[in-house]
MDAnalysis code that builds the backbone (N, CA, C; Angstrom):
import MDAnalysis as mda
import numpy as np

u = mda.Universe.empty(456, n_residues=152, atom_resindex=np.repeat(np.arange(152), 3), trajectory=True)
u.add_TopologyAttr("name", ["N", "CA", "C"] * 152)
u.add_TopologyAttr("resid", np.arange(1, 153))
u.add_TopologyAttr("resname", ["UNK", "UNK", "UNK", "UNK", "UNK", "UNK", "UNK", "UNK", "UNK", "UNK", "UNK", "UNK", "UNK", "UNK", "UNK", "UNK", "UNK", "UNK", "UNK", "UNK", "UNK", "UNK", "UNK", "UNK", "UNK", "UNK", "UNK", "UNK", "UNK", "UNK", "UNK", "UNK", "UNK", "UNK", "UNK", "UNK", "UNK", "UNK", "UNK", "UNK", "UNK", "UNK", "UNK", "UNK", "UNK", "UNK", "UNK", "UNK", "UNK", "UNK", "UNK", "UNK", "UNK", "UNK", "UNK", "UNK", "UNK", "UNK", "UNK", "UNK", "UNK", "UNK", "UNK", "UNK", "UNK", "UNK", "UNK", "UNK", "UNK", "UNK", "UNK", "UNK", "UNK", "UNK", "UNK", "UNK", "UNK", "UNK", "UNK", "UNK", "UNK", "UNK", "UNK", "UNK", "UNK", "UNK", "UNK", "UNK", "UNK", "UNK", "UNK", "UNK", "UNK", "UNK", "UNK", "UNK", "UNK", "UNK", "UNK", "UNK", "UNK", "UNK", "UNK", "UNK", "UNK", "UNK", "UNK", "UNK", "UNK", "UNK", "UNK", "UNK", "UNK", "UNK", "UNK", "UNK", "UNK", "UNK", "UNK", "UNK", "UNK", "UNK", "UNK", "UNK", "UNK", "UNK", "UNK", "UNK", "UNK", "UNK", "UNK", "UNK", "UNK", "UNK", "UNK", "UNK", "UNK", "UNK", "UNK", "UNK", "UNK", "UNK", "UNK", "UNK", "UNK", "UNK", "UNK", "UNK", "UNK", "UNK", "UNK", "UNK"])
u.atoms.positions = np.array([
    [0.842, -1.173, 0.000],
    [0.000, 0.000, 0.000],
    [0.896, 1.248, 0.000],
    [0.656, 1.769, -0.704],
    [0.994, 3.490, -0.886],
    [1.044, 4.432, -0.106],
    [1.989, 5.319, 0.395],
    [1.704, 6.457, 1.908],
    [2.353, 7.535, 1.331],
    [1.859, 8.124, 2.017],
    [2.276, 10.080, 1.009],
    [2.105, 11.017, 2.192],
    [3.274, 10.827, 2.321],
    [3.554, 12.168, 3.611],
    [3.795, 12.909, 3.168],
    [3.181, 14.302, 3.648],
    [3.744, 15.841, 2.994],
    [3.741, 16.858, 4.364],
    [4.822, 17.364, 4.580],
    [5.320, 18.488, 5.641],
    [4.649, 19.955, 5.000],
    [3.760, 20.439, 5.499],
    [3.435, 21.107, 4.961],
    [3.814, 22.884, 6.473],
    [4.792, 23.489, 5.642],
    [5.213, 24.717, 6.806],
    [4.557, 26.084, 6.868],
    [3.922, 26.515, 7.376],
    [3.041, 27.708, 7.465],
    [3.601, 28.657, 8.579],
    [4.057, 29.918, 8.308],
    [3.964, 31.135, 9.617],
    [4.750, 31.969, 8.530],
    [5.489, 32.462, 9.928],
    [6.508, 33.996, 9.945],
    [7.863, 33.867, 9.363],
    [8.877, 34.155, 9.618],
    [9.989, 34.410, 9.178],
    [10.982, 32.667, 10.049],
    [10.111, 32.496, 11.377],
    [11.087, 31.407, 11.788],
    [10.744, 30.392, 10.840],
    [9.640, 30.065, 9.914],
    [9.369, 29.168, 9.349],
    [10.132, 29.742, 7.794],
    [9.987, 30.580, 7.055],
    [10.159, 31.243, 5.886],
    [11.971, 31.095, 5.772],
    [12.589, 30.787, 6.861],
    [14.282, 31.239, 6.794],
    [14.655, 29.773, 6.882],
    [13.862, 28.876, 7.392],
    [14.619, 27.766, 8.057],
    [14.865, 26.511, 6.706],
    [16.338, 26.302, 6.773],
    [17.137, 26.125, 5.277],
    [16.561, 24.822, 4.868],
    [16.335, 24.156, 3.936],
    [15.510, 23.233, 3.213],
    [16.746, 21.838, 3.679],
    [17.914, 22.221, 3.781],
    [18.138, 21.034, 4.168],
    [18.216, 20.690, 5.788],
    [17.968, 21.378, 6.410],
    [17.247, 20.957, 8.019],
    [15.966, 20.625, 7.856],
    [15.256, 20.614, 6.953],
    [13.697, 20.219, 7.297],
    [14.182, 18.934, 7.635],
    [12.741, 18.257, 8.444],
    [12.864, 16.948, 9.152],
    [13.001, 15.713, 7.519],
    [13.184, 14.689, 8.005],
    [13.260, 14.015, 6.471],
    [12.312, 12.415, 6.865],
    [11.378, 12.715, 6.564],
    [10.173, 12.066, 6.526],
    [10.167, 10.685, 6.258],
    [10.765, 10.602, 5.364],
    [11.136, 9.555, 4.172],
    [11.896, 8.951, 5.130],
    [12.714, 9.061, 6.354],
    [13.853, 8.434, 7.214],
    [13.218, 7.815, 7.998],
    [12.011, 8.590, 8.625],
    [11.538, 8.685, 9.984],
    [10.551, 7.313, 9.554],
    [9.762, 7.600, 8.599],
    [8.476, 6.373, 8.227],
    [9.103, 5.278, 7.000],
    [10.343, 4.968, 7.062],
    [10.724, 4.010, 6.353],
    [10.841, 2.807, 7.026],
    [11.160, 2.158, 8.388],
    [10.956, 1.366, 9.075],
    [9.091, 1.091, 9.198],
    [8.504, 1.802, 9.102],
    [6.901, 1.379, 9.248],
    [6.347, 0.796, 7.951],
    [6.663, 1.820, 6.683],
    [6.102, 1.586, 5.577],
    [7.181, 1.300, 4.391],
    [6.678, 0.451, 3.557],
    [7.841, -0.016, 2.371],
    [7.379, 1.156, 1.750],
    [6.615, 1.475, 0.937],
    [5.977, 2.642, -0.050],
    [6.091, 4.050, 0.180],
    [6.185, 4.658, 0.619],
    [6.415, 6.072, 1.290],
    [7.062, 7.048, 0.395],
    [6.376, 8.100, -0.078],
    [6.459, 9.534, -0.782],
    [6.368, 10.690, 0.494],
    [6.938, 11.172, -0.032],
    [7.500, 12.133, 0.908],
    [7.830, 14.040, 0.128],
    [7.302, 14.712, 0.622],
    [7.295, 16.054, 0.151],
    [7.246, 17.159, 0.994],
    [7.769, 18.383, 1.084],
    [7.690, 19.147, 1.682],
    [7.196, 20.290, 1.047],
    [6.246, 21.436, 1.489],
    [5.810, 22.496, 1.183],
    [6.056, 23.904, 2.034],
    [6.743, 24.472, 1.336],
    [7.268, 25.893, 2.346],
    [6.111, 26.904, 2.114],
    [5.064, 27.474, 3.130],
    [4.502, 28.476, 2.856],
    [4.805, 29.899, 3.377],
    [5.773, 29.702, 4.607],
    [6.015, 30.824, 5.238],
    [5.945, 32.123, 4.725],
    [6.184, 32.920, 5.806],
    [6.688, 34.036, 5.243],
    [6.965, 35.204, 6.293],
    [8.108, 36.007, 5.963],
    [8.470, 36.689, 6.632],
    [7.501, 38.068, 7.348],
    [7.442, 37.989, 8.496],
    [6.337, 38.854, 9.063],
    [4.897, 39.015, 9.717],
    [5.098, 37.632, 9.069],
    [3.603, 37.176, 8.941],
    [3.032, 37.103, 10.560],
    [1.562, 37.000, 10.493],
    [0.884, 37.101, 12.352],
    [0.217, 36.191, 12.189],
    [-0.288, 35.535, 13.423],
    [-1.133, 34.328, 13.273],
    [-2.139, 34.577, 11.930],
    [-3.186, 34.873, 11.844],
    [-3.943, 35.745, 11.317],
    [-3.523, 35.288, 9.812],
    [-2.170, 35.675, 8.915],
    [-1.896, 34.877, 7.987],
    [-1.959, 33.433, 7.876],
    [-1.380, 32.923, 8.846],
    [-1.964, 31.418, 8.370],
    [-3.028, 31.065, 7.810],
    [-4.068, 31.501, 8.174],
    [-5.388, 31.005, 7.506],
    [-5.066, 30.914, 5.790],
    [-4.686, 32.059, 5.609],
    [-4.462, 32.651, 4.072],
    [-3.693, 31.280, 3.444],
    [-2.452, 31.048, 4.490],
    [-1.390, 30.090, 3.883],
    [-1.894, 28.641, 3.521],
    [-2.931, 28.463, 4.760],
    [-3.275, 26.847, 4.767],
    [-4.156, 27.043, 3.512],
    [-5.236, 27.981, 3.152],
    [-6.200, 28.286, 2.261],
    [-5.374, 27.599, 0.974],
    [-4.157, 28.770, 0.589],
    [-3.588, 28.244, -0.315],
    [-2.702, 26.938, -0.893],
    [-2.602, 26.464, 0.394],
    [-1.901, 24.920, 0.048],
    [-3.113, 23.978, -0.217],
    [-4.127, 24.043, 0.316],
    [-5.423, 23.354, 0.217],
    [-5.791, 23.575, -1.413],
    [-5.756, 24.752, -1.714],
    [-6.422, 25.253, -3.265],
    [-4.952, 24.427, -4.325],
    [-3.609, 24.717, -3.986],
    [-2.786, 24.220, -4.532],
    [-2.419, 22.839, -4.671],
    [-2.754, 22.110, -3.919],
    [-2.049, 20.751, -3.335],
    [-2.872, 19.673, -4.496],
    [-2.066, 19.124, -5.938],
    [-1.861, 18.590, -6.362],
    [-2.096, 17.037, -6.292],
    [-1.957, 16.622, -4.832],
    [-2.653, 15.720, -4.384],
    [-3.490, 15.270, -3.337],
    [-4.428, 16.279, -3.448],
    [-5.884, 16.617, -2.849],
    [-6.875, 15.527, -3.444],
    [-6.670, 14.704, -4.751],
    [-7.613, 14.141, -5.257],
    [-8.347, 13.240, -4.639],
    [-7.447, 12.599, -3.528],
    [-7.653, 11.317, -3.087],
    [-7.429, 9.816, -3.617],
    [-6.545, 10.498, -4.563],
    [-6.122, 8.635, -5.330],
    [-4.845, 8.498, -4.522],
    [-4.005, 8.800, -3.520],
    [-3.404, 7.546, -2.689],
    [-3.925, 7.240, -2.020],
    [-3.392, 6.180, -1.837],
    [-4.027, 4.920, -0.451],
    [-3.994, 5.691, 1.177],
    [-3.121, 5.905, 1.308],
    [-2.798, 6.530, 2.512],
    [-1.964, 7.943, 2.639],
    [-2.668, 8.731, 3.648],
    [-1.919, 9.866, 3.021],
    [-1.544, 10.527, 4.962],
    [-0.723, 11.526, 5.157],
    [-0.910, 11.724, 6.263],
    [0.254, 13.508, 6.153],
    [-0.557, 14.318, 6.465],
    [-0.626, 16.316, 6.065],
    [0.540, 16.480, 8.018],
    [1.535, 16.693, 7.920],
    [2.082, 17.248, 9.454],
    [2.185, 18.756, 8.653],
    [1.677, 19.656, 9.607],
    [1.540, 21.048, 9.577],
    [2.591, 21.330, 10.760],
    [3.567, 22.471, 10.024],
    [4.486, 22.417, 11.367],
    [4.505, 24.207, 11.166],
    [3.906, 24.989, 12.209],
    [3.210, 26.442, 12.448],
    [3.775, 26.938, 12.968],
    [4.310, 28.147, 12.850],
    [5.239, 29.170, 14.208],
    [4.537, 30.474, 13.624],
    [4.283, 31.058, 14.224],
    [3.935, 32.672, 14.310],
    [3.528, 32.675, 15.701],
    [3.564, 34.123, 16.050],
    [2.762, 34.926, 17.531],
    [3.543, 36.022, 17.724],
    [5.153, 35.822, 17.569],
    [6.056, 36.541, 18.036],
    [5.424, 38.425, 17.553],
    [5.267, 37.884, 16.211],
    [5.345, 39.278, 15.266],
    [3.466, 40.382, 16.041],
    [3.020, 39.179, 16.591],
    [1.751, 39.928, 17.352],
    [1.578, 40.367, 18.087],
    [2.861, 39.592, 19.242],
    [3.197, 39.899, 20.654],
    [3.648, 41.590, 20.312],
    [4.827, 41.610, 19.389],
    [5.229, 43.148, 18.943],
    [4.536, 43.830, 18.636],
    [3.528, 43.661, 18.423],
    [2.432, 44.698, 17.644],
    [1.722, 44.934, 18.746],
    [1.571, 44.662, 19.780],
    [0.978, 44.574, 21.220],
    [-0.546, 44.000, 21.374],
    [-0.908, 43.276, 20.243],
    [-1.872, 42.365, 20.697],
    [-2.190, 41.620, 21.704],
    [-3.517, 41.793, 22.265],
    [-3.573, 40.746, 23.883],
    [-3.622, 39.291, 23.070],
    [-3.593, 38.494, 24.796],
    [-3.304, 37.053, 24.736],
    [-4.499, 36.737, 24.209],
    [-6.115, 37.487, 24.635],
    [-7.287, 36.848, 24.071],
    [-7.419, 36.744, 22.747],
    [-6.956, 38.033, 21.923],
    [-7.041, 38.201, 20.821],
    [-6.547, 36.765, 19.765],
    [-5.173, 37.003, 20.187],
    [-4.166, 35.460, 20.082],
    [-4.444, 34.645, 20.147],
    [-5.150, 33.904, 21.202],
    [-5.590, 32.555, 21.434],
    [-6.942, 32.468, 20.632],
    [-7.945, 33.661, 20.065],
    [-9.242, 33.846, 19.233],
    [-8.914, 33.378, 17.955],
    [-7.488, 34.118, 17.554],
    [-7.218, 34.094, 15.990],
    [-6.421, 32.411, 16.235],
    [-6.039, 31.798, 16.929],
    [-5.204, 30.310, 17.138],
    [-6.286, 29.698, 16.806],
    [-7.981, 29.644, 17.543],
    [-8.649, 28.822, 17.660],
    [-9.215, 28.984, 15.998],
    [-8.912, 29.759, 15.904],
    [-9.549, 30.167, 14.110],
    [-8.765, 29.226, 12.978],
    [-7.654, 29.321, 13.443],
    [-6.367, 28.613, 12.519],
    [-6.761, 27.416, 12.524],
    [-7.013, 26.755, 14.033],
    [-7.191, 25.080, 14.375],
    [-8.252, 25.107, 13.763],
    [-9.483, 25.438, 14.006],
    [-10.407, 25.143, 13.242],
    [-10.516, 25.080, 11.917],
    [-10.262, 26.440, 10.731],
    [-10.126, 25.580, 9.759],
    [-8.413, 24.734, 9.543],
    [-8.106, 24.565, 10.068],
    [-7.046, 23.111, 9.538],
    [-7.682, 22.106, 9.973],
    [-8.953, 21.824, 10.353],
    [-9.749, 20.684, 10.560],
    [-10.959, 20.646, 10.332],
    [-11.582, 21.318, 9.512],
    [-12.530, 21.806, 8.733],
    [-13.131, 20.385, 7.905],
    [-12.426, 20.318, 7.508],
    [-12.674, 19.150, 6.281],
    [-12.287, 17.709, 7.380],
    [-12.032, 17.638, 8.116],
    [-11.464, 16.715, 8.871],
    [-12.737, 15.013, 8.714],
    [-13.522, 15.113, 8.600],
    [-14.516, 14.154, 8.631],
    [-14.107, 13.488, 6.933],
    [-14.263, 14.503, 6.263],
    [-14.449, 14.112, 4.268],
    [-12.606, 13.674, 4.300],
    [-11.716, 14.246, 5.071],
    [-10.596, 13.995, 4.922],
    [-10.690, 12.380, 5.563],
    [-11.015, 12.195, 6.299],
    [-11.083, 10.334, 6.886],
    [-11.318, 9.805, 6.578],
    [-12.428, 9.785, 5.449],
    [-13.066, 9.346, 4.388],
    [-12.421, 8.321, 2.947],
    [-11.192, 9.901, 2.794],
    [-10.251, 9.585, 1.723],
    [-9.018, 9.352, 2.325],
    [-8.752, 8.596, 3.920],
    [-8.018, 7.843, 4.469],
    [-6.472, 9.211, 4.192],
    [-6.978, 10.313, 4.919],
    [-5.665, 11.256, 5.494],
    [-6.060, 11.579, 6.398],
    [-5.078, 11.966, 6.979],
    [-4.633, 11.971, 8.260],
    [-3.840, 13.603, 8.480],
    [-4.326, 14.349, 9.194],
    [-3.519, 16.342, 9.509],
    [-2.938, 15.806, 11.039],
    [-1.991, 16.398, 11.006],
    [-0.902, 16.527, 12.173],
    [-0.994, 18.264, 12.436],
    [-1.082, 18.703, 13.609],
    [-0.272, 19.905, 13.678],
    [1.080, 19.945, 14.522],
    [1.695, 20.566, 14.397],
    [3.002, 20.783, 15.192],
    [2.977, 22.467, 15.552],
    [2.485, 23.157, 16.425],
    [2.508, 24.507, 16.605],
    [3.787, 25.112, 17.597],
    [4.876, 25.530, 17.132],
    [6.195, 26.059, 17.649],
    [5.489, 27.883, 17.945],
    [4.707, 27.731, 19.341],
    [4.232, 29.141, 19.716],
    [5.207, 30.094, 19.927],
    [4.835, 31.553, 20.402],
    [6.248, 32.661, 20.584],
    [7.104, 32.379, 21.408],
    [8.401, 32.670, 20.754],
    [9.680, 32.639, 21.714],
    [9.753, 34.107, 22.569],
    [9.341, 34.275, 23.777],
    [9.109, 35.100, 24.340],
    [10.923, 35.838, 24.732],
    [11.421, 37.126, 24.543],
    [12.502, 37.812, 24.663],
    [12.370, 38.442, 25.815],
    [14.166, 39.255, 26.129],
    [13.675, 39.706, 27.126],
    [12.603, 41.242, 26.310],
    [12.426, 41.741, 25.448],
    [11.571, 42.820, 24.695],
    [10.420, 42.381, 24.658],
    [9.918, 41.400, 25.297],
    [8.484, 41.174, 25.643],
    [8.453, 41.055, 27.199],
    [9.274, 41.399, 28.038],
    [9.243, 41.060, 29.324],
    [7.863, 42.161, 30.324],
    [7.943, 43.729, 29.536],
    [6.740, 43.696, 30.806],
    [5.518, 43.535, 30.096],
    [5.694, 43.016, 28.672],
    [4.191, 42.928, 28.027],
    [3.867, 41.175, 28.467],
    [4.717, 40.555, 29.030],
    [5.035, 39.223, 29.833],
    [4.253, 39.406, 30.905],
    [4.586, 40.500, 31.814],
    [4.150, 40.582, 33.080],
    [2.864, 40.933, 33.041],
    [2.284, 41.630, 32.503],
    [1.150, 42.268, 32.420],
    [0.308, 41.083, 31.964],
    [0.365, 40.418, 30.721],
    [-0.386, 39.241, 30.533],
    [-0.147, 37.931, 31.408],
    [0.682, 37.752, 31.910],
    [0.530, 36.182, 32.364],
    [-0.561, 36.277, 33.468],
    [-1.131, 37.100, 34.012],
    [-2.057, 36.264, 35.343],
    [-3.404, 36.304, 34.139],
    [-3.901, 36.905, 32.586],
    [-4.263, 36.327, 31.464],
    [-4.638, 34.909, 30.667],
    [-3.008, 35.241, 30.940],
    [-3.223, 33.989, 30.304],
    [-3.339, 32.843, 31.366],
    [-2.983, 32.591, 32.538],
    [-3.685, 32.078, 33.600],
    [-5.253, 31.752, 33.112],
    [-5.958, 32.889, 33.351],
    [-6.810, 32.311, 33.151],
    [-7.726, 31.939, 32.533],
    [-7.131, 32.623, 30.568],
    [-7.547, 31.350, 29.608],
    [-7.358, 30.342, 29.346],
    [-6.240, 29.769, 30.078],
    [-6.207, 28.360, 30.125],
    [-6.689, 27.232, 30.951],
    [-7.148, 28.261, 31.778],
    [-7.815, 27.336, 33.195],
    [-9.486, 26.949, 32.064],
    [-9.804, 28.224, 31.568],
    [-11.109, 28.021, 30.766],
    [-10.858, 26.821, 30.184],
])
């Protein structure tokens, strides 16, 4: 049987810079499981970008993606996401952030039922903000925040 892994990379500049031969190598990792295994990577990043773009990015790999048809056997989408940083700078609150996150998750699982259907499988991998010390009192001010959107 046939398996078609595709890395598919969406955000900001940490995703948009990071050199094609460090991506993870797929083809290494699922060769002990599966004899058949295709393997591809898709860079959507981009420099600057805020949560908020992703939507745009996943939109377009969805409209682009070549093998959307459903003629392999097995297929399985790892989404590997970094943005926040560039929002944190812009001084967006944590609610806002975690509103536009739940927006992202949702549609990257949108289709999730018709996708099971045609036997794929979405991964996310979300690499959230690397907090500096230049976010430190916008740090202080939000964490008893974010406290307690996560308790929600």
């Amino acid at each position: 049987m046939k398996h078609y892994i595709q890395l598919i990379l969406v955000g900001d500049s940490d995703i948009s810079r990071w050199p094609s031969s460090l991506y993870p190598q797929c083809s290494l990792i699922y060769s002990d499981l599966y004899r058949d295994v295709e393997t591809s990577v898709r860079q959507l990043g981009q420099s600057g970008a805020v949560l908020s773009d992703l939507i745009p990015q996943l939109r377009r790999w969805r409209a682009e993606d070549p093998s959307s048809d459903g003629s392999l056997c097995e297929r399985m989408n790892v989404f590997v996401a970094c943005a926040g940083e560039n929002d944190i700078g812009s001084g967006r609150s944590l609610e806002s952030l975690l509103e536009t996150f739940r927006s992202f998750v949702d549609e990257l699982f949108a289709h999730e039922e018709q996708e099971r259907n045609h036997k794929i499988q979405n991964y996310l991998i979300f690499l959230g903000p690397k907090f500096s010390l230049t976010y430190k009192d916008y740090r202080s001010n939000q964490t008893n925040k974010l406290k307690v959107l996560i308790d929600d």
